[in-house]
N, C-alpha and C positions, 0 to 999 in steps of 0.2 A: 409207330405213328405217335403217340399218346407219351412215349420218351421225348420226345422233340418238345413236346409242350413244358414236359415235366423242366428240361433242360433251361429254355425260355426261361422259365417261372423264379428259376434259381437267378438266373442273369437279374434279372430285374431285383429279386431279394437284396443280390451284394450291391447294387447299384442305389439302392434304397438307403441300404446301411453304410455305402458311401457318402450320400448324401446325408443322411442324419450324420455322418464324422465330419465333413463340412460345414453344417452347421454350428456344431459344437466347436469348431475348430475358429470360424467366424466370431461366433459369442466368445470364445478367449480371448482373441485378436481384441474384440471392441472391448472387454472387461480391464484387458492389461491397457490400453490407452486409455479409458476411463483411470484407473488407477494412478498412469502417470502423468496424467494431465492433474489429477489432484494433486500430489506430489510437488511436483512441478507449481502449484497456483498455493499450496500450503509455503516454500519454498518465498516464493515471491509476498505473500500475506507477511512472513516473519521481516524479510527484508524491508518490507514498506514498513513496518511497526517499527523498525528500528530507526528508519527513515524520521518518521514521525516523531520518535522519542528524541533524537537528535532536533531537530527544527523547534521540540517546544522549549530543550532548555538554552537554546540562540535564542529563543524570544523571550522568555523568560530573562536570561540575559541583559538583552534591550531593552526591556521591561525595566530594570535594575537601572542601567545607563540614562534612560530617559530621566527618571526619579531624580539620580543625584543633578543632573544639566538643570531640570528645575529649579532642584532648594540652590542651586549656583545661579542660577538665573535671577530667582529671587533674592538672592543674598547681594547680589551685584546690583540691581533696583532699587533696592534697599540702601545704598552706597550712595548710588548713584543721585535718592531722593533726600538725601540726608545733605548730600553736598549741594543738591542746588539750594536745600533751604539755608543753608548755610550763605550761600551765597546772593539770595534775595536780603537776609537779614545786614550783608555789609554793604548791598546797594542801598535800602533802607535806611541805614546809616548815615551813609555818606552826602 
């Protein structure tokens, strides 16, 4: 009689310590996607910085480009105010 229980007792132990291996087996599951989910978002982190490093020296660039269209801009209003006065001084004249 008192075997029967003992027998029970056992069932339930491996059953126990099956489930505590489930567990642990669960917490590696979620630690390894934890892990590659970092990986993975470290991954994408470099990419964007590289993204980034590219985009500032286009703008940088444009930065450059804009500058010189200026002192052209200026340079050409400059031309352009020299010869009207030039050309008020031979209506003046005339």
């Amino acid at each position: 009689m008192f075997s029967h229980l003992t027998r029970n007792a056992s069932k339930y132990e491996l059953f126990g310590d099956n489930l505590e291996l489930s567990k642990f087996s669960e917490l590696e599951n979620r630690i390894r996607n934890v892990v590659q989910e970092q990986i993975r978002l470290k991954r994408r982190n470099e990419e964007l910085e590289g993204l980034l490093k590219q985009k500032e020296l286009e703008l940088n660039e444009a930065n450059i480009s804009v500058g010189e269209l200026r002192e052209e801009k200026d340079s050409i209003r400059k031309k352009v105010d020299l010869l009207l006065d030039l050309l008020q001084d031979i209506n003046a004249q005339s």
